[in-house]
N, C-alpha and C positions, 0 to 999 in steps of 0.2 A: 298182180302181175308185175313184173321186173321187166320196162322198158330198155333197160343197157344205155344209158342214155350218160352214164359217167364218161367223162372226157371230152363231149362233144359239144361243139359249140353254136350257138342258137342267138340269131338275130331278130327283138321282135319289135315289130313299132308298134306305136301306140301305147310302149310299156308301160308307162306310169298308173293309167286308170282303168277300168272298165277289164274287158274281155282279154288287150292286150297285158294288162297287170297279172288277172287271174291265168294267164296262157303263162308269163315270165316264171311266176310263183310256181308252175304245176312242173317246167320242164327245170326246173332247180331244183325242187325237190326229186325230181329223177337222174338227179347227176351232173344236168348238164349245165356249160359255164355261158350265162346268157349278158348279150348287148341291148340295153332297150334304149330306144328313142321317144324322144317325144320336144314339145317346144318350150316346154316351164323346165329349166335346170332342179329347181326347188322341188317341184312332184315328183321329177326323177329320182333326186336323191335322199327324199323319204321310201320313196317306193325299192330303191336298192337297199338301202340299209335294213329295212325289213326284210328283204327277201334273204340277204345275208345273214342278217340273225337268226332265220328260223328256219334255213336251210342251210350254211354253211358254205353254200355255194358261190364262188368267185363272178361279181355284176359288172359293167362294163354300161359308163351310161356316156350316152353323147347327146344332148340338145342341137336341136335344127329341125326346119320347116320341111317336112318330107312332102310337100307340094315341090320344092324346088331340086330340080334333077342336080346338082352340084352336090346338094345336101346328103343326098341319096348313096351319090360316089366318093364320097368322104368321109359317111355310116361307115360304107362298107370297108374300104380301105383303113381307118383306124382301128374296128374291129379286128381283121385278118392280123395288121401290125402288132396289136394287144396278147391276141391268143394263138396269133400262129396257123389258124386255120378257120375256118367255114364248114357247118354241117347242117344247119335247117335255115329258111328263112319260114319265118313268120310274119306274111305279107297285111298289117292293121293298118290302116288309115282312119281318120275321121272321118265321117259322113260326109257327103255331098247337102247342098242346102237344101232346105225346106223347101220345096216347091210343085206345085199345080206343072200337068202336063201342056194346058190353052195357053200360060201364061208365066212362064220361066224365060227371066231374062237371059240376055248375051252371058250376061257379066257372071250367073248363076249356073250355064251352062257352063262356061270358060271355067269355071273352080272343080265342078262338076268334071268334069273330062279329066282334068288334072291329078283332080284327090281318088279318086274312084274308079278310071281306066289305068292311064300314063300310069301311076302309081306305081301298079303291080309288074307294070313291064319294065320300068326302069331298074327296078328291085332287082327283078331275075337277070334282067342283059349284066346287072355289076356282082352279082354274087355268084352265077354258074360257072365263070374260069375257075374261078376257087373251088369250087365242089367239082370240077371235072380232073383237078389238078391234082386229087385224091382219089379218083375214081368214085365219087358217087353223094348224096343228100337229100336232103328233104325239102319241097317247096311247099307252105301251106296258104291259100288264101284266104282271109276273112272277108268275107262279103255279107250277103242278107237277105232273108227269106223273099225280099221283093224280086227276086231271080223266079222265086214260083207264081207268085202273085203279086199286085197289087197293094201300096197300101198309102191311103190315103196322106196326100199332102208328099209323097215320098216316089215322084214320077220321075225324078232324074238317079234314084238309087237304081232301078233297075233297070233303066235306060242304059246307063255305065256300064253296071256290072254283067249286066246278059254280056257283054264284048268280052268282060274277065273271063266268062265263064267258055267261051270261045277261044279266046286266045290259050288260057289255061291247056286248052284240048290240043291246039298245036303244037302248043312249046311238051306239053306230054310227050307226043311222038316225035316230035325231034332229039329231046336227051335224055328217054327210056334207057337207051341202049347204052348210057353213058354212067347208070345207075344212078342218076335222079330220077324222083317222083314227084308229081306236083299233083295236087289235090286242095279242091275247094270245100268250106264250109260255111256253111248258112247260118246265123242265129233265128232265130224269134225273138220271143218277148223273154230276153236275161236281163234281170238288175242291172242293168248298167246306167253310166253316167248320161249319154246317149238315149237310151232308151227312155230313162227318165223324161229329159226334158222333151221329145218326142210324144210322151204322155200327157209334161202339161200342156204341151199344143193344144192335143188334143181336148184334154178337160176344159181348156179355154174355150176349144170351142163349140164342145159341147153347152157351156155354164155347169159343170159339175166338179165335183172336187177331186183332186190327184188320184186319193184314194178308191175313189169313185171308179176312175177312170181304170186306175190299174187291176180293179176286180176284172173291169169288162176286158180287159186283156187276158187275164187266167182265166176268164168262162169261156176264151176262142180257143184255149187249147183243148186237147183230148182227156190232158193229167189232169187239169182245171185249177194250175198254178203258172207264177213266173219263175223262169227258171233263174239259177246261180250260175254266174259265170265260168265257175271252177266247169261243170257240168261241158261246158264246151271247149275248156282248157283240159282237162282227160281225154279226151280224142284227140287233140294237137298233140298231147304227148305219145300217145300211139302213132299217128299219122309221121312224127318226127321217128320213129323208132324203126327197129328189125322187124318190127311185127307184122309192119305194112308191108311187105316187101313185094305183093304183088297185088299192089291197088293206085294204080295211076290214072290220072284223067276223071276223074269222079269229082262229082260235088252232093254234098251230103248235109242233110238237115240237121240243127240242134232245135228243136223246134216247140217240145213236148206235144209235138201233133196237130201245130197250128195249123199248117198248112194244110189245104183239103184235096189238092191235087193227088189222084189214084196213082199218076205215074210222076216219079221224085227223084 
């Protein structure tokens, strides 16, 4: 399928590694001319020059701490100066800290609120004049399956993100009519850089080995693997596209069927 997705422009954080990498790579191979962020200059500008080489596609990298709202308004502003316009954001942050629900400090919450709510709304208040200034865009959120369930050690991800998935809903009905979309998506258990160390938490504290550990992640799913991030970067490229054009307000599993909840 042919997203159309030549000419348009796509802002994604977290671009250098993981989900956000695999999301850059997927909507440049469909055309479109992408800004990634992240806080290592050096990861960025491996991860552009690959993406350029094997897409052809025009990268746009800016280093800065997308915890700090200045950062966020100066993403977006050099981007728009760069290419002249705005047409997806792709909402990635890093995770919120490891932490128990009894026992999650100030200091754990306070990062948490920041990286994992504040985040996504910072993104959209600085990048919707632009996409309204064209008549229309794509908003997509990255969040995590901790929005359905539970999962251990990880009581401030979904504490956070249920508010994304909230607020998402508002800001939906507020700039539908402006022809943006905003829509959320969940991972599971995808290869990533994140998910990894997540694992050996876990193996740790279990006493069992990585490997160990990451089986018992593909026996939770339905397919009885972990997934590839590309897998959730294929939907970003739809969700970014024509194709979605009447799907707003949605949050939507990548999950391979981890998640056991009947209604999702």
């Amino acid at each position: 399928m042919d997203f159309n997705l030549k000419g348009k422009v796509a802002i994604v954080g977290g671009g250098s590694k993981g989900l956000g990498r695999a999301s850059a790579q997927v909507l440049a191979e469909e055309g479109a001319k992408v800004a990634i962020c992240a806080r290592t200059l050096a990861d960025l500008e491996t991860a552009a020059s690959e993406i350029r080489e094997s897409t052809g596609s025009e990268v746009f990298v800016f280093a800065g701490d997308l915890d700090k709202p200045e950062t966020i308004e100066d993403l977006v502003a050099q981007t728009v100066g760069h290419f002249g316009r705005l047409d997806v954001l792709v909402n990635n942050s890093g995770g919120p800290p490891l932490a128990r629900a009894a026992t999650a400090t100030e200091e754990q919450w306070a990062t948490s609120v920041q990286r994992s709510l504040l985040f996504f709304a910072r993104m959209c208040r600085a990048g919707i004049p632009h996409m309204r200034e064209q008549g229309g865009g794509r908003i997509i959120n990255i969040l995590a399956s901790t929005v359905y369930q539970p999962i251990d050690n990880l009581a401030l991800s979904g504490a956070t993100r249920m508010g994304v998935v909230s607020y998402a809903k508002s800001l939906s009905d507020e700039i539908g009519k402006d022809g943006i979309l905003v829509n959320n998506i969940c991972p599971g258990a995808l290869l990533s850089e994140r998910m990894l160390a997540n694992t050996q938490n876990r193996a740790d504290a279990q006493g069992i080995t990585l490997e160990e550990a990451l089986q018992g992640r593909a026996n939770e799913t339905s397919v009885g693997r972990v997934g590839d991030p590309v897998e959730l970067a294929n939907l970003v490229a739809f969700l970014a596209s024509d194709k979605s054009s009447y799907i707003t307000g949605t949050t939507m599993l990548v999950d391979g069927g981890m998640v056991r909840s009947v209604l999702s």
